[in-house]
Every structure is written in structure tokens, then in C-alpha cells.
GUGUBA-261613 format. One record per residue: residue in three letters; chain; x, y, z of N, C-alpha, C in turn. Coordinates in steps of 0.2 Angstrom, whole numbers. Example, Ala and Ser with C-alpha at 12.3 -4.5 7.8 and 13.67 -1.06 7.14 Angstrom:
% residues 2
 residu chaine   n.u   n.v   n.w  ca.u  ca.v  ca.w   c.u   c.v   c.w
    ALA      A    66   -28    39    62   -22    39    66   -16    39
    SER      A    64   -11    35    68    -5    36    64     0    39
END
This chain:
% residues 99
 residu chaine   n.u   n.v   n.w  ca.u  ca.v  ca.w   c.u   c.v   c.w
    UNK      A    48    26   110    44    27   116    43    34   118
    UNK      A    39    37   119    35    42   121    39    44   127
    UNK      A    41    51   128    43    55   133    39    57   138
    UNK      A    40    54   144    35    55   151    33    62   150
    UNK      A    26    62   151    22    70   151    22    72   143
    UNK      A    24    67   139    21    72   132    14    71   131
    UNK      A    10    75   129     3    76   126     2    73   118
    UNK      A    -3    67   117    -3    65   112   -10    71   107
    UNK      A   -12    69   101   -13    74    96   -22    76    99
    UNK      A   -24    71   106   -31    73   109   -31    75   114
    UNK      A   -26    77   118   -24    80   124   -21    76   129
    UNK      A   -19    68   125   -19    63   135   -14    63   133
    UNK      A   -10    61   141    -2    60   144    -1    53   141
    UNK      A     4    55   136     9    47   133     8    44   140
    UNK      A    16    46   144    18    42   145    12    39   151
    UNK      A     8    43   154     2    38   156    -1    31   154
    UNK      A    -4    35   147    -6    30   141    -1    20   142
    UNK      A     5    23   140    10    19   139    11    14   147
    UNK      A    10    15   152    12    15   159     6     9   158
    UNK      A     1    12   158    -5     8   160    -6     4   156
    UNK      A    -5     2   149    -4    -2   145     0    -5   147
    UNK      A     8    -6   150    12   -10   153     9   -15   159
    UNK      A     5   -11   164     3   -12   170    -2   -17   165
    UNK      A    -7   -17   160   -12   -23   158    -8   -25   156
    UNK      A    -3   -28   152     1   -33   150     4   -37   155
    UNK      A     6   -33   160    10   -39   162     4   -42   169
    UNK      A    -1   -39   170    -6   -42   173   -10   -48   167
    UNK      A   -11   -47   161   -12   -52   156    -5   -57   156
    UNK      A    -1   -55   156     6   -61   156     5   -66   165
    UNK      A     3   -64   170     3   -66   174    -3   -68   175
    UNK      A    -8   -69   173   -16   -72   172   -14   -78   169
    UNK      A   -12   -76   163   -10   -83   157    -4   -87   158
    UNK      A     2   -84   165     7   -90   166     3   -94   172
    UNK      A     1   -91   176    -1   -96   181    -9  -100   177
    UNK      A   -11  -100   174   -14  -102   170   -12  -109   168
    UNK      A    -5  -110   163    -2  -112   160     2  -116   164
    UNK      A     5  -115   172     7  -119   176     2  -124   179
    UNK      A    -4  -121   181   -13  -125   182   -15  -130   179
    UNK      A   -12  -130   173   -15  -132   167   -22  -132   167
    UNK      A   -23  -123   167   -31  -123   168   -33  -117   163
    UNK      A   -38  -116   160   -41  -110   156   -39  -101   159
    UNK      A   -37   -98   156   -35   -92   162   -43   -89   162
    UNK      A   -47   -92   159   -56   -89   160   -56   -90   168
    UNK      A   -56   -96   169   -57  -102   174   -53  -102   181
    UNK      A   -48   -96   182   -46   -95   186   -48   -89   190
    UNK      A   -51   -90   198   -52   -86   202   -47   -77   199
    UNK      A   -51   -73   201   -48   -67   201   -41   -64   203
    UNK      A   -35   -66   199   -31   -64   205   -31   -56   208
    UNK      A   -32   -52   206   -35   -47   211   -38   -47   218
    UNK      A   -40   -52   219   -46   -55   224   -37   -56   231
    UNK      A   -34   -60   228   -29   -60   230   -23   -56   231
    UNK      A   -22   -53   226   -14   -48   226   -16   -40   224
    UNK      A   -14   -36   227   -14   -29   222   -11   -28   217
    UNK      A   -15   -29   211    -9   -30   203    -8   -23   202
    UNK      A   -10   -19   203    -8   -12   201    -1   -10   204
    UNK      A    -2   -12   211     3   -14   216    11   -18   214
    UNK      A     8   -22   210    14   -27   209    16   -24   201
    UNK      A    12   -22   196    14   -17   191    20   -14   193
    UNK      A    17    -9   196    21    -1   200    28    -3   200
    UNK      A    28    -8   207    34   -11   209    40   -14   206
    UNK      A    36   -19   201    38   -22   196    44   -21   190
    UNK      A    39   -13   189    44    -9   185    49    -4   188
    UNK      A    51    -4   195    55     1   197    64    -6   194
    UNK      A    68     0   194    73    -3   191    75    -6   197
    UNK      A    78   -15   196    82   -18   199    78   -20   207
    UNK      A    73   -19   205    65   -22   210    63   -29   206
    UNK      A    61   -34   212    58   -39   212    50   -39   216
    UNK      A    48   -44   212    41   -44   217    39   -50   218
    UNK      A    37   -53   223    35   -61   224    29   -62   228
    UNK      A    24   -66   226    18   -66   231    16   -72   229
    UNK      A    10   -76   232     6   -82   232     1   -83   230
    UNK      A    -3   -85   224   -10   -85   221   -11   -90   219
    UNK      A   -17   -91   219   -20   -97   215   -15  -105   216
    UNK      A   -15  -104   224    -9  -113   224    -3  -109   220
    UNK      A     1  -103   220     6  -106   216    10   -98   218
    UNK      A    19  -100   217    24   -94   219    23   -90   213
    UNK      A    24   -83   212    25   -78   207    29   -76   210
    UNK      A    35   -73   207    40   -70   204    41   -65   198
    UNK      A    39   -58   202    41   -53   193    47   -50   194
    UNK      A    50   -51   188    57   -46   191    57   -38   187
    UNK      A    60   -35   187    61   -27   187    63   -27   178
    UNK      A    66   -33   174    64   -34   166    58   -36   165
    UNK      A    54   -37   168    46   -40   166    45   -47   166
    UNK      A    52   -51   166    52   -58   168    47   -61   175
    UNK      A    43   -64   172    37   -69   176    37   -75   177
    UNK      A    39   -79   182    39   -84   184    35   -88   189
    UNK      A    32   -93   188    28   -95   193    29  -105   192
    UNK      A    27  -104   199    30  -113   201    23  -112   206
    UNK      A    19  -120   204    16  -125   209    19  -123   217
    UNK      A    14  -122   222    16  -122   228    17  -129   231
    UNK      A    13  -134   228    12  -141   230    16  -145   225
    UNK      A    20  -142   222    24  -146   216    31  -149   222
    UNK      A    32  -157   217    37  -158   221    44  -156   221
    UNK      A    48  -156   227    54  -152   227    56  -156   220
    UNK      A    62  -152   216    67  -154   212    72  -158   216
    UNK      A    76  -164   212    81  -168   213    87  -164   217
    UNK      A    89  -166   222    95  -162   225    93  -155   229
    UNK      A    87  -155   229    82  -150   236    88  -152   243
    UNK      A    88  -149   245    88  -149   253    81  -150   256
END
């Protein structure tokens, strides 16, 4: 991994570079799971941007031992500060032994 502030051999910032590359992965990880919770095409899904500030939840994302949680497309999101993404139906039925 590249050194925050090092200069790559055309003059851009690694660790910029690297940052924002994290920030579209895990906004592509987060497209294609609540996708996959839908059972719907991630083409096919409204914008989530329209709904959350994903730059926002990148950022926060990645701070150590930060979690993030919001509501999109019918469905919970959960990112945690490993990059673990989880998302559950809001309209799914509770599991067995719910309260």
C-alpha cells in the first residue's frame, strides 16, 4: 500500500488515488448487495445517491472502529469500519424468536 502523500511517476497523490478507489468499491459493493437482497438487476435499481451521501458513508466507513447504518431502496445497510456490508429487507419477516 502506497504512503499517504506519496507522488506517483505523473505527479498524482497515491494515497488519494487509493482512497477513491476504496470509496467506488465499496459504493459498487453496496449497489450489487442490496441488489442481490432485491433479487433485482443493480442496473435496475433507483440511484442510491438519490438517497444517501455515499462519499459520506465511504469517508465514515473507513474511520477505525466506525460503523454506518442508513435506509435505501426498502432495505437496512450496515457498513462497518472492516468494510463488511450488510443489508436486510426492511419488509422481511422478523426471524424466529424476534421479540
Amino acid at each position: 500500500m502506497a504512503e499517504i502523500g506519496a507522488v506517483d511517476a505523473h505527479g498524482g497523490a497515491i494515497g488519494e488515488l487509493d482512497r477513491r478507489t476504496d470509496e467506488e468499491n465499496l459504493v459498487v459493493t453496496l449497489v450489487e448487495r442490496v441488489a442481490a437482497t432485491l433479487g433485482r438487476d443493480p442496473i435496475d435499481l433507483p440511484s442510491l445517491s438519490k438517497e444517501v451521501d455515499l462519499e459520506a458513508v465511504a469517508t465514515l466507513g473507513a474511520a477505525p472502529g466506525a460503523t454506518v447504518s442508513f435506509q435505501a431502496c426498502d432495505c437496512a445497510v450496515f457498513v462497518g469500519s472492516s468494510g463488511d456490508v450488510s443489508v436486510s429487507r426492511l419488509d422481511a419477516e422478523p426471524f424466529e424468536g424476534a421479540a
